[in-house]
C-alpha positions as CSV (number, residue, x, y, z in Angstrom):
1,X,-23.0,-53.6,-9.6
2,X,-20.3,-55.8,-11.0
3,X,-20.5,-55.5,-14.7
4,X,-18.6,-56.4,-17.8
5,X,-18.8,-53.2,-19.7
6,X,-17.6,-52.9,-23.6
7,X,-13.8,-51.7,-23.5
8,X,-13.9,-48.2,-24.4
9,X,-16.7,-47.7,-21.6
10,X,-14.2,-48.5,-19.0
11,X,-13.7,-46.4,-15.9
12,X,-9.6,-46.0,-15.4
13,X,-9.8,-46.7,-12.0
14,X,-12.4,-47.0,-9.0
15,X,-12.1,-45.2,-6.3
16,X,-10.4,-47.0,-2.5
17,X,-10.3,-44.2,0.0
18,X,-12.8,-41.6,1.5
19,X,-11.6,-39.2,-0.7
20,X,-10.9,-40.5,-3.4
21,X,-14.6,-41.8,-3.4
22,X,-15.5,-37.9,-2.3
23,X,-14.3,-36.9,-5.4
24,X,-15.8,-39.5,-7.4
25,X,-19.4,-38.4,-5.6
26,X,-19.1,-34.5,-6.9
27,X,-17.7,-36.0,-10.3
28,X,-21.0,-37.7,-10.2
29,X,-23.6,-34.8,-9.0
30,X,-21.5,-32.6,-11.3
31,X,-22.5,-34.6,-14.4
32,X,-26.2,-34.4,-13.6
33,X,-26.3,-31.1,-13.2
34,X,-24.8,-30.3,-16.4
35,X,-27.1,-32.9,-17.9
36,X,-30.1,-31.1,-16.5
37,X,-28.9,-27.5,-17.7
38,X,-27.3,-28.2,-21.1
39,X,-28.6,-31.9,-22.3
40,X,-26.7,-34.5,-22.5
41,X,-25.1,-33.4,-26.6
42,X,-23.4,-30.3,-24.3
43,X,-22.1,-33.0,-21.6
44,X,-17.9,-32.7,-21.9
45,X,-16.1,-34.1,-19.3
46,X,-13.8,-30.4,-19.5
47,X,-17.4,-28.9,-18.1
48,X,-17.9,-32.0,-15.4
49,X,-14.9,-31.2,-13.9
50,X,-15.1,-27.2,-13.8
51,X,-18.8,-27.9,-12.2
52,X,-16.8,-30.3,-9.8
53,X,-14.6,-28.3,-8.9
54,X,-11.7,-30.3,-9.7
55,X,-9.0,-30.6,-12.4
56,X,-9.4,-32.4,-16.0
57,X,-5.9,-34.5,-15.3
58,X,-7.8,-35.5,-12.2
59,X,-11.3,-35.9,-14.6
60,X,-9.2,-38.3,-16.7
61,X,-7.8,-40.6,-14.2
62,X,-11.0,-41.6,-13.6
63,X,-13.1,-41.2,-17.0
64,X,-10.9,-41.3,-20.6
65,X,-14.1,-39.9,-22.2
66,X,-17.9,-38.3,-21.9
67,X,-19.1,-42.0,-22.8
68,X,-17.3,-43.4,-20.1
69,X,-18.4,-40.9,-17.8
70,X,-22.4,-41.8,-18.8
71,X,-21.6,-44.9,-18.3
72,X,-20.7,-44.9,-14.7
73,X,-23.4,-42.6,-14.0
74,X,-26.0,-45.1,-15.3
75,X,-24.2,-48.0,-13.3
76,X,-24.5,-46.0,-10.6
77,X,-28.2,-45.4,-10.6
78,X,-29.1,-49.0,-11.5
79,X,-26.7,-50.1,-8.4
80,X,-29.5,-47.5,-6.3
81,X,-32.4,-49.4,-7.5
82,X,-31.5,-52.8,-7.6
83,X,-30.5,-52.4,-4.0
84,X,-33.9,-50.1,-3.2
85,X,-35.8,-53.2,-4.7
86,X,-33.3,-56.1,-2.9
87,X,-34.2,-54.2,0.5
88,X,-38.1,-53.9,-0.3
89,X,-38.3,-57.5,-1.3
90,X,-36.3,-58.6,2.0
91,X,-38.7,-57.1,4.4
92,X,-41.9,-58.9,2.3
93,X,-40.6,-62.2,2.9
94,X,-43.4,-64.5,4.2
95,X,-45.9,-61.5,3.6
96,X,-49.1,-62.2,1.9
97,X,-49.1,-61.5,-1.9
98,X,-51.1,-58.6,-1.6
99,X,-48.9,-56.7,0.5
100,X,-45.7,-57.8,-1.7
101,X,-47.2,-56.6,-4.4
102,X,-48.1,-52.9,-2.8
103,X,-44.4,-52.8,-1.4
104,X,-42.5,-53.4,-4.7
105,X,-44.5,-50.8,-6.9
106,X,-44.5,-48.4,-4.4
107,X,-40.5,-48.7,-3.9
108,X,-39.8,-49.0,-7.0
109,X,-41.9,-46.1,-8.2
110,X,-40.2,-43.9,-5.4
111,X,-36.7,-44.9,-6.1
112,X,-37.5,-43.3,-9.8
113,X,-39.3,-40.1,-8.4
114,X,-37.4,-38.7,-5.7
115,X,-35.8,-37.0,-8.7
116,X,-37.5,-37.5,-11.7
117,X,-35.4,-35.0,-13.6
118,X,-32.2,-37.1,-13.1
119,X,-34.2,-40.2,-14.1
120,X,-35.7,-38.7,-16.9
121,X,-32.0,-37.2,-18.0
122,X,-30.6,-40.7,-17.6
123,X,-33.3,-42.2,-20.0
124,X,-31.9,-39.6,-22.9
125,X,-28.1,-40.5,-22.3
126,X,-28.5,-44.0,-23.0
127,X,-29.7,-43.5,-26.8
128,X,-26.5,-44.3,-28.7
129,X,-24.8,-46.1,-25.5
130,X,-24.3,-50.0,-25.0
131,X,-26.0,-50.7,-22.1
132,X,-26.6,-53.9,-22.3
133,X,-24.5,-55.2,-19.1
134,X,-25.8,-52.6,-17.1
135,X,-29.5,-53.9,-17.8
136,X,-28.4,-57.4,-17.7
137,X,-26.9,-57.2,-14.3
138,X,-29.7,-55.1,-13.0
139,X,-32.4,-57.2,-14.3
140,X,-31.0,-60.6,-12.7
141,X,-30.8,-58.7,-9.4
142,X,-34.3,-57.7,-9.2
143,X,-35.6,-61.3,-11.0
144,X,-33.6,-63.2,-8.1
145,X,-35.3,-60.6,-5.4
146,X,-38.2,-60.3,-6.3
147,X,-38.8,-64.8,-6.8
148,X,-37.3,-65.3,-3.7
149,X,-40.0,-63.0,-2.4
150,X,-42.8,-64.4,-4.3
151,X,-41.7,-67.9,-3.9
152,X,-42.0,-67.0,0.0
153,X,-45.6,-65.7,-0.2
154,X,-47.7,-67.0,2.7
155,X,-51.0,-67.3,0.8
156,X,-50.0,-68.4,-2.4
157,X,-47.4,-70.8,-4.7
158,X,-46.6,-70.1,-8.0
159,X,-46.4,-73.1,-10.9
160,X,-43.6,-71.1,-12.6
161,X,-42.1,-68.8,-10.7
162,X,-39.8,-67.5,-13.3
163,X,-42.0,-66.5,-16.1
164,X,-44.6,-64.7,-13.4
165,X,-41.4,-63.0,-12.2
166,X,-40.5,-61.9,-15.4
167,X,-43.9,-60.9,-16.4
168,X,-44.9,-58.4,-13.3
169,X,-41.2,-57.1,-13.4
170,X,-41.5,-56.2,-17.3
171,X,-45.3,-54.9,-16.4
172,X,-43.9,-52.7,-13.5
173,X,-40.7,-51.4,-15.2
174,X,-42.4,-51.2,-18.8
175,X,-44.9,-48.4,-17.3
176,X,-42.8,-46.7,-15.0
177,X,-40.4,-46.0,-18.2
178,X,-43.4,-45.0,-20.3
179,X,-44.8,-42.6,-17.5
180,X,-41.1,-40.8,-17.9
181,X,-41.4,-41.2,-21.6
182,X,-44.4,-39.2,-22.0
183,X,-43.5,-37.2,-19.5
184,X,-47.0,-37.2,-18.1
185,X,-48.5,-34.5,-15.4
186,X,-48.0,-35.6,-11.3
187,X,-52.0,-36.0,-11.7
188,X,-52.0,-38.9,-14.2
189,X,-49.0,-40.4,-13.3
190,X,-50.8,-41.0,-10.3
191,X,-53.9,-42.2,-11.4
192,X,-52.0,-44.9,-13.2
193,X,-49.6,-45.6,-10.4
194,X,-52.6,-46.5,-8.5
195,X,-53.7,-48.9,-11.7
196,X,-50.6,-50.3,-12.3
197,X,-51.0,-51.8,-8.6
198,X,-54.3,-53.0,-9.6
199,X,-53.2,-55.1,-12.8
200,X,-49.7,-56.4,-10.9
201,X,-52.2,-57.4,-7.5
202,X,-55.0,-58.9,-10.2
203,X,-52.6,-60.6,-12.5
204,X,-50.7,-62.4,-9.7
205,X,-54.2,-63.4,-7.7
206,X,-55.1,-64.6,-11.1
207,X,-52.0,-67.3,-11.7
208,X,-51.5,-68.2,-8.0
209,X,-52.8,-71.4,-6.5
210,X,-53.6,-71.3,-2.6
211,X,-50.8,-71.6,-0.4
């Protein structure tokens, strides 16, 4: 995800060969699990790289700072799911609306629980971080994926595309954060999974004109 972070967020450098990128991967599951076991106030980029089994001179030539470090690990995740929803919306193209509709909620709601402790970690770190670039990028992303999809629907056409996009996208990313938020039981997160495709399905049907 190609984003204009602020300054002092900066990586130092990105990573060009296999192992460089290797390196950059444990860096990465390293600072999750030391998220999930000590929080992200106990998160030092000294501990990241003892869990990672590598040195801090080799820490810093890619992260100056814990900030940084979050930083990249939240670009990282949003460059997951805006390709998880890119993909999804691909295959819908010239699907009826119904089955668009079913196919982005359910990726998009998978991509955040194949492991809801990360996502849930990720949610705390961003607190007193500037992420507005990361959201920025990642929301144009999955606006231009999911119109093109709409737009492509085979039994329906859309007045104005860009506010129904906008409005289903907010709907469907608005809950799933709550669900987190609350930390709700597998049971009722569920239930409202299952309603959330419900209101997405009714409120398109409802500002659609036939195809």
């Amino acid at each position: 995800m190609t984003t204009d972070p602020p300054t002092h967020l900066n990586a130092r450098k990105r990573p060009r060969q296999s192992r460089a990128k290797a390196t950059l991967d444990a860096i990465f599951e390293a600072s999750i699990q030391v998220l999930l076991g000590d929080g992200p106030q106990r998160l030092t980029t000294t501990r990241v790289a003892e869990r990672a089994g590598v040195s801090v001179g080799t820490m810093y030539q890619y992260f100056p700072h814990k900030q940084a470090l979050i930083y990249a690990l939240n670009e990282r995740y949003l460059e997951m799911l805006a390709e998880r929803v890119e993909a999804a919306c691909r295959v819908q193209h010239g699907a009826p609306l119904g089955r668009m509709v079913e196919a982005l909620v359910s990726t998009y709601w998978a991509a955040k629980t194949e492991r809801p402790e990360v996502t849930r970690v990720l949610y705390q770190t961003v607190v007193e971080m500037d992420n507005r670039a990361l959201i920025e990028a990642f929301g144009a992303r999955a606006d231009a994926a999911t119109a093109a999809m709409l737009a492509s629907a085979s039994d329906a056409v859309f007045v104005d595309l860009r506010t129904v996009t906008l409005t289903f996208l907010t709907t469907l990313f608005g809950t799933v954060r709550n669900l987190f938020e609350r930390d709700l039981p597998a049971q009722d997160a569920a239930a409202v999974l299952g309603q959330l495709k419900l209101m997405c399905g009714a409120y398109l049907e409802s500002v659609r004109t036939a195809a």
